[in-house]
BAPA-677454 format. One record per residue (C-alpha): residue in three letters; residue number from 0; x, y, z. Coordinates in Angstrom, 2 decimals. Layout:
BAPA-677454
(pt ALA, NUM, (X, Y, Z))
...
end
This chain:
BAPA-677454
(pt UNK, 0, (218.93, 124.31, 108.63))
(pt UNK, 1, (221.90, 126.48, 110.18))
(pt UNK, 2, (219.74, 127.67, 112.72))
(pt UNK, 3, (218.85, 124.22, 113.99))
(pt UNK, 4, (222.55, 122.86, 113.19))
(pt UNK, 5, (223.60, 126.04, 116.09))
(pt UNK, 6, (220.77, 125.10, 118.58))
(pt UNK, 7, (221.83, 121.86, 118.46))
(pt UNK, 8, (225.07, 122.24, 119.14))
(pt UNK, 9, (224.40, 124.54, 121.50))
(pt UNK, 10, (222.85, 121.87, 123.59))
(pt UNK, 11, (225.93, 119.41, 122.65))
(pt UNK, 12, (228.24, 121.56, 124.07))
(pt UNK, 13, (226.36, 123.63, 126.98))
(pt UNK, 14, (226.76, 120.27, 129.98))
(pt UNK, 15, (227.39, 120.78, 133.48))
(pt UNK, 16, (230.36, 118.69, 133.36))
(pt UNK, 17, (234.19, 118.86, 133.82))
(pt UNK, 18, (234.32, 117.97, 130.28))
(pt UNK, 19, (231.37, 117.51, 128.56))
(pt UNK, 20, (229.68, 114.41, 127.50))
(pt UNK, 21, (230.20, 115.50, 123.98))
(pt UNK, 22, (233.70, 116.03, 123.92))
(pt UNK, 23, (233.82, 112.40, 125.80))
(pt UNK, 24, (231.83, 110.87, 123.04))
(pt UNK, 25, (233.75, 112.54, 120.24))
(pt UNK, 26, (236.82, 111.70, 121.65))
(pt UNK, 27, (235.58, 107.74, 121.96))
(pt UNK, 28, (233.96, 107.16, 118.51))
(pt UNK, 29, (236.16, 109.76, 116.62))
(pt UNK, 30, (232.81, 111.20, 115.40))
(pt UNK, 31, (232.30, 115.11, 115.20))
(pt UNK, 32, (229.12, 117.52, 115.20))
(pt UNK, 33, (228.15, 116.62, 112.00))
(pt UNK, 34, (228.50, 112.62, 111.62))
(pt UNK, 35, (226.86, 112.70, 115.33))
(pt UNK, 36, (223.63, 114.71, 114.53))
(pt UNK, 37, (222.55, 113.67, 111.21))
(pt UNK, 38, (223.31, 109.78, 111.70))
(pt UNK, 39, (220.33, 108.63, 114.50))
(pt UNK, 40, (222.37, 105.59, 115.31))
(pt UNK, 41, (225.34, 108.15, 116.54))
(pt UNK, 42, (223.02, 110.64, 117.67))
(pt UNK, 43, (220.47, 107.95, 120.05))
(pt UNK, 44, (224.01, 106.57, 121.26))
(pt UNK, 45, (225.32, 110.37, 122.01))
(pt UNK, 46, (221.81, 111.20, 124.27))
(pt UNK, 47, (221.76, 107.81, 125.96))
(pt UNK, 48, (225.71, 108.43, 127.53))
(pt UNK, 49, (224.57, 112.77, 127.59))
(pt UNK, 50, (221.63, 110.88, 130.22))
(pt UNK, 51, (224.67, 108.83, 132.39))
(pt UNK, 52, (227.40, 111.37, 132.13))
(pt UNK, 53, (226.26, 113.37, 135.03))
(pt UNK, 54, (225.58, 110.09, 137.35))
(pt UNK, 55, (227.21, 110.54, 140.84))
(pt UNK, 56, (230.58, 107.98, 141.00))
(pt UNK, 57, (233.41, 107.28, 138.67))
(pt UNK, 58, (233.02, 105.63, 135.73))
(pt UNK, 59, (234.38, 105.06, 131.75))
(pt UNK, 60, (232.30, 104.61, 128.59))
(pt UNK, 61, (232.94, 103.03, 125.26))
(pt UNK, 62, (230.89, 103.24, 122.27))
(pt UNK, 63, (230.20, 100.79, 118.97))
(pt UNK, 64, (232.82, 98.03, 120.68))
(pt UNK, 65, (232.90, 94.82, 118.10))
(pt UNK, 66, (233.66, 91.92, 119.97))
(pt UNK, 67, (235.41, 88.76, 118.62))
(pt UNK, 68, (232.16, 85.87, 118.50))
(pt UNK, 69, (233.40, 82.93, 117.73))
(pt UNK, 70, (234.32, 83.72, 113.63))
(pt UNK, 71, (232.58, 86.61, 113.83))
(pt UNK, 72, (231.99, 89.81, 115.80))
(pt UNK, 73, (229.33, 91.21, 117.67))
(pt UNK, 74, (229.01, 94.95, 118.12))
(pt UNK, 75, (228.06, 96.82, 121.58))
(pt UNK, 76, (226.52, 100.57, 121.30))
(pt UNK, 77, (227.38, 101.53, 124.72))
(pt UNK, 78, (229.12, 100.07, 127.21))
(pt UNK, 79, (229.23, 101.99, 130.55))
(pt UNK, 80, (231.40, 101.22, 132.89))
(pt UNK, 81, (230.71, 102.34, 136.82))
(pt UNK, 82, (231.01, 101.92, 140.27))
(pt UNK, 83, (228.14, 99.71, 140.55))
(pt UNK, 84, (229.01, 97.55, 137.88))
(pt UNK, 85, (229.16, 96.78, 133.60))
(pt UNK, 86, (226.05, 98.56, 131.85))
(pt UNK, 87, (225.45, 97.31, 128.41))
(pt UNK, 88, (223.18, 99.42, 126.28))
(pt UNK, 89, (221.65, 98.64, 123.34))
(pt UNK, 90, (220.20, 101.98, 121.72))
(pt UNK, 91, (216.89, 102.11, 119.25))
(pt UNK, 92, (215.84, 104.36, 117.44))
(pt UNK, 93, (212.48, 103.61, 116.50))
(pt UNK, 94, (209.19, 105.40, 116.63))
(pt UNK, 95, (205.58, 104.26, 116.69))
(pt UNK, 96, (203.81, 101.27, 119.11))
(pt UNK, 97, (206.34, 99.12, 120.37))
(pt UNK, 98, (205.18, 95.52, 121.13))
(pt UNK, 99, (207.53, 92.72, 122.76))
(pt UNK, 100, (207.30, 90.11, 125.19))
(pt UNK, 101, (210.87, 88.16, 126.68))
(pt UNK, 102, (209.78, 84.41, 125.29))
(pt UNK, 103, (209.22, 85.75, 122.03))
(pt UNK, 104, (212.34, 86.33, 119.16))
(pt UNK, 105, (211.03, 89.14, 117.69))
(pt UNK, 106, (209.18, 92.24, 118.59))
(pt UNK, 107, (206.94, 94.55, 116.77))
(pt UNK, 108, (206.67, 98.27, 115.99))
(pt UNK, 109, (203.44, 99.47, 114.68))
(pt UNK, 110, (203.05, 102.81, 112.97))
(pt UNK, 111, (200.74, 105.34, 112.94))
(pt UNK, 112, (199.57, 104.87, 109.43))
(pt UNK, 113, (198.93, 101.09, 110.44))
(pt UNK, 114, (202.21, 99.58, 108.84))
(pt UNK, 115, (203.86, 97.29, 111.16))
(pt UNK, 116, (207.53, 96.35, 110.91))
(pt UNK, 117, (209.50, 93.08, 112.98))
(pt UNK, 118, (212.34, 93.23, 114.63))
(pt UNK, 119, (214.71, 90.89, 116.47))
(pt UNK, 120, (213.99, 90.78, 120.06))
(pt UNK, 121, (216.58, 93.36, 121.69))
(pt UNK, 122, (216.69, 91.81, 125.15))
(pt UNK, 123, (217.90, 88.17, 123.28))
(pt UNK, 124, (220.50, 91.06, 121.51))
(pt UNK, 125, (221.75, 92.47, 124.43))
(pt UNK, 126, (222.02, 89.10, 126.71))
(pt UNK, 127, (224.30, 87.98, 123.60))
(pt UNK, 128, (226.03, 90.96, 124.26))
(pt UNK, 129, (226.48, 90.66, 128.00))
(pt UNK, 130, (227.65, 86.90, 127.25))
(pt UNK, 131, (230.18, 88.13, 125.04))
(pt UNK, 132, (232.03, 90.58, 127.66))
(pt UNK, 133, (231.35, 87.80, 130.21))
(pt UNK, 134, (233.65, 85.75, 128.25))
(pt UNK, 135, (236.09, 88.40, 127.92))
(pt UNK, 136, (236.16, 89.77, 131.22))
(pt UNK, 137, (236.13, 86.34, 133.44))
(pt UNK, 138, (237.24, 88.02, 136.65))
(pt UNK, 139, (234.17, 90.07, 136.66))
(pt UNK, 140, (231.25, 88.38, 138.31))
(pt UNK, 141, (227.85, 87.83, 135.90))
(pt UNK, 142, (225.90, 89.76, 139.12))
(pt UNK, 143, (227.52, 93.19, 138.29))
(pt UNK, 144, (226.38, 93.24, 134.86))
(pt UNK, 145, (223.03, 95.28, 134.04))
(pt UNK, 146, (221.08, 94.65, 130.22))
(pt UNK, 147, (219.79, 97.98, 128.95))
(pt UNK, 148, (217.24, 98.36, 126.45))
(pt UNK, 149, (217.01, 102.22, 125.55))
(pt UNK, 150, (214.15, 103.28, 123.15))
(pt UNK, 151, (214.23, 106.72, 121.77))
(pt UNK, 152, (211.63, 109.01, 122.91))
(pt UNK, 153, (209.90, 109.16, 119.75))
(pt UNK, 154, (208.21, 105.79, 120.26))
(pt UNK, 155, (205.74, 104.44, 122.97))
(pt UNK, 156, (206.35, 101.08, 124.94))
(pt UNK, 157, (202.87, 100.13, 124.57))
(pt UNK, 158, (202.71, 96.71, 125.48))
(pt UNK, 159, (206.67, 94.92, 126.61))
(pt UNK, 160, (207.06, 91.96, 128.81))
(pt UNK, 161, (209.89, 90.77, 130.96))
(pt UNK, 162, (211.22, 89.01, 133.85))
(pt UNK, 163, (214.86, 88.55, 133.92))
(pt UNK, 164, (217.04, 90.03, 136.24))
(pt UNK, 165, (219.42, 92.89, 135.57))
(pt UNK, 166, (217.43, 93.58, 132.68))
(pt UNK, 167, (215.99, 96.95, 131.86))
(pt UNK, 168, (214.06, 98.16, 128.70))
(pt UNK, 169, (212.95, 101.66, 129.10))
(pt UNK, 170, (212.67, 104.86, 126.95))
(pt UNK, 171, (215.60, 107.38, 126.86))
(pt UNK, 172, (213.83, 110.01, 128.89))
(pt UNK, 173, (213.50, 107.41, 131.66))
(pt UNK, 174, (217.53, 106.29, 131.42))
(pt UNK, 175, (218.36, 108.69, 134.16))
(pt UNK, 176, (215.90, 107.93, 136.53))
(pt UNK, 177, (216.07, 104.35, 136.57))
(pt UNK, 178, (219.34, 104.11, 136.82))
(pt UNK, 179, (219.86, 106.73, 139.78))
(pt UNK, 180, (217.62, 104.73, 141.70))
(pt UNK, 181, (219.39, 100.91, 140.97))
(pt UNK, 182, (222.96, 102.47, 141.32))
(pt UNK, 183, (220.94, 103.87, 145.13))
(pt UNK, 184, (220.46, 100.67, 146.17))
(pt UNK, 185, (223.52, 98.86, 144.91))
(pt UNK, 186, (226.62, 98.47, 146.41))
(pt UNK, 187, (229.95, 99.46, 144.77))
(pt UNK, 188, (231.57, 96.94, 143.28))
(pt UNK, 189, (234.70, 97.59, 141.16))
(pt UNK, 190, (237.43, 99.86, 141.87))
(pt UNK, 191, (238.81, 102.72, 139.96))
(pt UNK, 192, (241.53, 101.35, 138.78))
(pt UNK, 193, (239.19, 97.95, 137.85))
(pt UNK, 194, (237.42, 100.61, 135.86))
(pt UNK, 195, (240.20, 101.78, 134.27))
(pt UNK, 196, (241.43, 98.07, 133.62))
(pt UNK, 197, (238.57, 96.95, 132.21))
(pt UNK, 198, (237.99, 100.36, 129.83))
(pt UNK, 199, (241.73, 99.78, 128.63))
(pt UNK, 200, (241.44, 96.08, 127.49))
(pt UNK, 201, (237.90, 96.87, 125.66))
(pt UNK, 202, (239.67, 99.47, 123.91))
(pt UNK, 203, (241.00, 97.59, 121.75))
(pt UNK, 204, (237.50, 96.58, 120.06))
(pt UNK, 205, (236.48, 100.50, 119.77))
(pt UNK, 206, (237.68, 102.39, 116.71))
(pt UNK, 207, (238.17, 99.65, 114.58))
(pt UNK, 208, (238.59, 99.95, 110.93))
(pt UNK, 209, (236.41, 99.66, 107.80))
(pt UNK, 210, (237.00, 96.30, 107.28))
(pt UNK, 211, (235.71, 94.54, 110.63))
(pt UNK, 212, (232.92, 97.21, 110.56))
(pt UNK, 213, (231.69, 95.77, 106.78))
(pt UNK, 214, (232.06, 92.09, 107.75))
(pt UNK, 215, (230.13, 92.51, 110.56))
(pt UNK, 216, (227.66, 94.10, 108.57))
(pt UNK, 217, (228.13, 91.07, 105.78))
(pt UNK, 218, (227.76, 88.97, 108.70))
(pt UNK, 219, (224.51, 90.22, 109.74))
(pt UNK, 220, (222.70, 90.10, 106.22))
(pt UNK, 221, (223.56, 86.97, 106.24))
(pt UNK, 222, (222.11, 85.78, 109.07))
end
């Protein structure tokens, strides 16, 4: 177990960066080695941003953002904020088949003992989420925000279906890649200091306190 616990940080720590992405995250969420590696949410959040920290241009992240929803909040893993525009990331951490088609509210994950498991459809998630920063960030136009969709590595996209724009739903390995090449051939769109502006105002939905964090949980069993 120690061994592992040093290899892994090792890898945490050991980025290419100015500052690296783990510092960053640790620094956002308030989360250190330990609450990051053995808590998958943390840890698929942590490797999604490690995948986007080392993307050419200038940009800000915020992590686990709960956003006012009418009575209620809704909560954002990852929001990335870049040159090219607003990236909204919904992480999961799921292994197995994963089956899923756009028209349908929810998706399915199959294991490999044959058990198969429901889920609510993640692009309808995200596209709530987008809506929800939309609302708060009005002087941002709706065609600079991308909906991503980030899968762990541990599971297959065997069968997923989609067709809206600005939409992406891809394994982790694949963040990088996909993401280089739509930042390529998009145009720059917000400033640094819109960057900055935008980053500030969110942060006052990031870090919030036990109480918000079990109502929205409250909030979600009952639904």
């Amino acid at each position: 177990m120690f061994n592992k616990l040093v290899s892994v940080a090792k890898n945490l720590m050991n980025l290419p960066v100015k500052k690296s992405s783990f510092a960053i995250y640790k620094e956002e969420t308030g989360n250190g080695l330990l609450s990051t590696i053995y808590n998958k949410g943390n840890y698929g959040e942590f490797l999604s941003y490690k995948e986007l920290a080392t993307l050419p241009g200038y940009h800000r992240a915020l992590f686990n953002i709960y956003l006012p929803k009418g009575e209620k909040t809704t909560e954002i893993d990852l929001v990335y904020i870049h040159e090219t525009g607003i990236y909204v990331i919904e992480s999961k951490n799921y292994s197995g088949w994963i089956f899923g088609d756009e028209k349908n509210r929810s998706w399915t994950q199959t294991m490999p003992n044959g058990k198969k498991y429901q889920f609510y459809n993640p692009i309808w998630q995200n596209h709530g989420h987008v809506r929800a920063l939309q609302g708060l960030l009005p002087s941002i136009s709706k065609d600079h925000y991308q909906s991503l969709i980030v899968f762990s590595e541990r599971c297959t996209l065997k069968k997923v279906n989609y067709d809206s724009p600005h939409t992406y739903v891809v394994n982790r390995y694949d963040l990088k890649k996909v993401l280089s090449k739509q930042m390529e051939n998009s145009l720059n769109v917000l400033e640094r200091d819109q960057i900055d502006k935008v980053y500030n105002f969110l942060s006052q939905y990031s870090k919030v306190d036990n109480t918000i964090k079990s109502q929205h949980v409250q909030n979600l069993k009952e639904k």
